[in-house]
N, C-alpha and C positions, 0 to 999 in steps of 0.2 A: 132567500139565501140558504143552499145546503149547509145544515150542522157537521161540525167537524166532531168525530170521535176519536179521542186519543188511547189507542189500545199499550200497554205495557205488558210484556211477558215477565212475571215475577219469577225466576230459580230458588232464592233463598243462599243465591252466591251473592258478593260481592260488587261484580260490574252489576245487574241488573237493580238492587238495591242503590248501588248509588246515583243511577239513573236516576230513580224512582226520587229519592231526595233533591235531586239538585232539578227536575220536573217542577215537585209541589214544595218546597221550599225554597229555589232560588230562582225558578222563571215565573211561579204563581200556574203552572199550568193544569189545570184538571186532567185528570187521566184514569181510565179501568182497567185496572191491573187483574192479571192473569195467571195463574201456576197451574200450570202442568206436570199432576199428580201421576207419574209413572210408573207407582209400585215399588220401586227400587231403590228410594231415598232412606235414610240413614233417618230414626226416629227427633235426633235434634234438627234436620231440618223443618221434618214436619211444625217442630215448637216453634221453630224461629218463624215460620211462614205468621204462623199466628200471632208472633209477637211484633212482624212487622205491619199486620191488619191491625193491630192494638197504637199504634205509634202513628201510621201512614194513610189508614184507610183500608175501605173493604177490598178482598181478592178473592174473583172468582175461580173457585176450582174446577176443573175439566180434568175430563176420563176417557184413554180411547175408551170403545169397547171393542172387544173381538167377538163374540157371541156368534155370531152368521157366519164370517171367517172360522171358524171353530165346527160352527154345524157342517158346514158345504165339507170340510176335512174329513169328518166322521164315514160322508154319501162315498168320498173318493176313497177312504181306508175298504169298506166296506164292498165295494161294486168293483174295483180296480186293483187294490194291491194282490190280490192273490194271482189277478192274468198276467202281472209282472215279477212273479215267481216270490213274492215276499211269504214267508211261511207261516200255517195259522198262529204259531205261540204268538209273532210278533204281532200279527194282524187282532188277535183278542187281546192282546195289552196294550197297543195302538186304541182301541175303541176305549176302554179301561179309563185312558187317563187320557180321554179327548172331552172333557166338560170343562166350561168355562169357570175358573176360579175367582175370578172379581179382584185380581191383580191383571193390571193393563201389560207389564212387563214379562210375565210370568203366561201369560193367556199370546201374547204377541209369538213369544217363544215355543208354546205348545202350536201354536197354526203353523208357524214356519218350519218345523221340528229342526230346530238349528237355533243357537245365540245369534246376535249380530256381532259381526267383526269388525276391524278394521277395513278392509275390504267389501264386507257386504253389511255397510252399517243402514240398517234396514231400521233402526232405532230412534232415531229424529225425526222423519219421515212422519212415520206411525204413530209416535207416541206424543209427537207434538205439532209438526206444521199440520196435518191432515184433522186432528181437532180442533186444531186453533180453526181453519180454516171454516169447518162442518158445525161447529159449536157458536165459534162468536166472529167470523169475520163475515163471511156470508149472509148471516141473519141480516147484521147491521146494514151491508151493502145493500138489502134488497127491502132493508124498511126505508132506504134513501138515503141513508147518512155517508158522509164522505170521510173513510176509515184511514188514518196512521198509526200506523203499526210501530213504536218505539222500540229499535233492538239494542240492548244495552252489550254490542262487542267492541274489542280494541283492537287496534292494528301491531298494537305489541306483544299481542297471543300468538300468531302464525304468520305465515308468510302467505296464506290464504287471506286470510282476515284484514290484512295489509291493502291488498289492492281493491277493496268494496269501497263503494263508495257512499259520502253523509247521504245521501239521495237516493232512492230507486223505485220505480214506477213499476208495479207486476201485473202478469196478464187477470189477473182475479178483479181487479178494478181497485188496490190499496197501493197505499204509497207507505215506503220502509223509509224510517229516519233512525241513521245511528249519534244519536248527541253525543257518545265519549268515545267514538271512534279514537281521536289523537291523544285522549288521555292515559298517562302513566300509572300502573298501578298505589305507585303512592300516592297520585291525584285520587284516588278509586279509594281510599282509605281514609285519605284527610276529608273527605267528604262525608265518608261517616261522623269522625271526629268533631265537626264543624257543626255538625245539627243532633250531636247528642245517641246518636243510632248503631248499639253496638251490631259489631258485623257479625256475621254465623258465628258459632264456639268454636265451629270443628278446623276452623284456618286456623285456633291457637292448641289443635291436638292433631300437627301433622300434616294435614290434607294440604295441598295445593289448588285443589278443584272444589267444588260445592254440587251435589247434582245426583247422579246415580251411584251410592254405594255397594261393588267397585262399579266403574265406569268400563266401559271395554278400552278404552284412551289409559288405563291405568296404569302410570307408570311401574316398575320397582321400589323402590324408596317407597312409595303410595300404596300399595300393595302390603308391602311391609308394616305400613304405621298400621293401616286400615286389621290386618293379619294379631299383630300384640295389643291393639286396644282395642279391637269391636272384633270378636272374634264370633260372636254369634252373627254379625252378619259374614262372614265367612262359613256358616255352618248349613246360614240360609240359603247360600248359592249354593251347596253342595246339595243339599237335599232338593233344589230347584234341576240341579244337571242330571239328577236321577229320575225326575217327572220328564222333562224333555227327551231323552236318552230313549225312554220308552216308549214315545210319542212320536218317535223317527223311522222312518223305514230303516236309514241306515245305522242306528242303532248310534248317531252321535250326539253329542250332549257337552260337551265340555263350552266352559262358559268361556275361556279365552281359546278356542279351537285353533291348533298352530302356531301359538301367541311365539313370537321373536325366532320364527323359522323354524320352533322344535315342537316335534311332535308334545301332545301333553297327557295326563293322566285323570286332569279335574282339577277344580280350582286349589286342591289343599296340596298336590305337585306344586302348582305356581307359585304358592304359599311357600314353601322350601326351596325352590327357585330364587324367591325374593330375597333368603338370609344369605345367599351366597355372594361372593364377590367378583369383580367383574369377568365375564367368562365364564361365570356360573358352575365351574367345578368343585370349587373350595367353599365351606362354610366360613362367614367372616366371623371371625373369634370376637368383633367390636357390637355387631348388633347380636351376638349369641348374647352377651351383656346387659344390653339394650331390650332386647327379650321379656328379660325381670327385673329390669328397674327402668317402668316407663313415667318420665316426668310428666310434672302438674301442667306444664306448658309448654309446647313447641311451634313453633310459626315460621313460616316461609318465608313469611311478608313483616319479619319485623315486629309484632305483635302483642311478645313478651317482654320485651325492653321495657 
């Protein structure tokens, strides 16, 4: 009888953690949980990854690489951009800041010379189905074990998410099981609750999401908390849009590129963007407030009650 492996993709959010609980404490199921390490996480997730290894079990960490993707860039900056009329300044600081830095996100960014967007989220792809797949679903498939991929999404997130379904068979030879598809986020919480496992910090400082700070998904409001409490990472995507920016033929680089239809300047525009009120013309005189006096706790989810 083929071995069943049960794969879990860990974020260090909330749905995938409470998967992961109600797996190995309320079905008894073993399972190899997974995080995908994209460079772009917020230092308390990185803690929490580890403190839910300390409470839950081991998790393997996975890395794209770009490395090759990066070189083959350097052969096409070097042989090609100048018959396409790019001028040598750009062409010598093109080569400058084409070595791989050993951030998956940031090195993803230098091959594409462009963020991902909404439109071209080139970002999930890369930085996670294509390792998952290269790293740990693959191997197993072809040492013979019979892989389930555990995806911890809910149908109350999107109107996408909505119509997947608990089941689904893929051409790679795994089969995807979503267990909390139908669950509510206060199901997604009382389940921490229930086993003892506190969820990430940052859902009680702001965030709505768990995952890449910012996200390209990143709303206003999120923008904002992310802008007056973690300002250094704000400082980090600025000095990242200045690495990419030079790395592009077309010399672009902003990390939300045309974010909500308007042209943009770089993330610290967006940033002054996000104090504004709706319409974006007027500074809100509530979060000018909010600014300098950010509380010990705020939650989306309820959290701080």
């Amino acid at each position: 009888m083929t071995e069943t492996i049960n794969v879990m993709t860990v974020s260090g959010g909330k749905d995938s953690t409470a998967m992961w609980i109600y797996a190995i404490k309320e079905l008894g199921v073993e399972v190899s949980a997974v995080f995908n390490d994209t460079g772009n996480e917020h230092p308390m997730t990185y803690e929490y990854i580890d403190y839910l290894e300390s409470v839950l079990g081991p998790i393997k960490r996975v890395k794209a690489d770009f490395s090759k993707q990066i070189a083959h860039k350097r052969e096409v900056v070097q042989t090609k951009w100048r018959d396409d009329g790019v001028s040598e300044e750009i062409v010598q600081q093109a080569l400058e800041m084409l070595h791989p830095t050993g951030n998956p996100f940031l090195d993803l960014c230098l091959w594409k010379g462009r963020f991902p967007s909404t439109k071209r989220r080139f970002c999930t792809q890369e930085l996670k189905i294509i390792p998952n797949l290269e790293q740990v679903y693959i191997p197993l498939l072809e040492a013979g074990y019979q892989v389930i991929s555990w995806q911890g999404v809910r149908a109350q997130e999107s109107a996408a998410r909505a119509k997947l379904a608990e089941w689904e068979d893929t051409p790679e030879g795994y089969r995807i099981y979503r267990p909390i598809l139908k669950w509510t986020v206060e199901e997604v919480f009382e389940m921490h609750r229930r086993h003892g496992i506190k969820p990430n910090p940052l859902y009680t400082m702001g965030m709505g999401r768990v995952g890449c700070m910012p996200c390209i998904n990143c709303g206003k409001q999120e923008l904002f908390e992310i802008a007056r409490r973690f300002p250094e990472q704000i400082n980090r995507i600025a000095k990242w849009e200045e690495t990419v920016k030079k790395a592009s033929k077309r010399g672009a680089g902003s990390f939300f590129p045309t974010a909500n239809g308007r042209d943009t300047e770089g993330i610290y525009d967006e940033v002054e963007w996000s104090k504004t009120t709706w319409g974006g013309k007027q500074y809100d005189l509530i979060k000018a407030i909010e600014m300098e006096d950010i509380p010990v706790c705020s939650s989306q989810y309820g959290l701080c009650e």
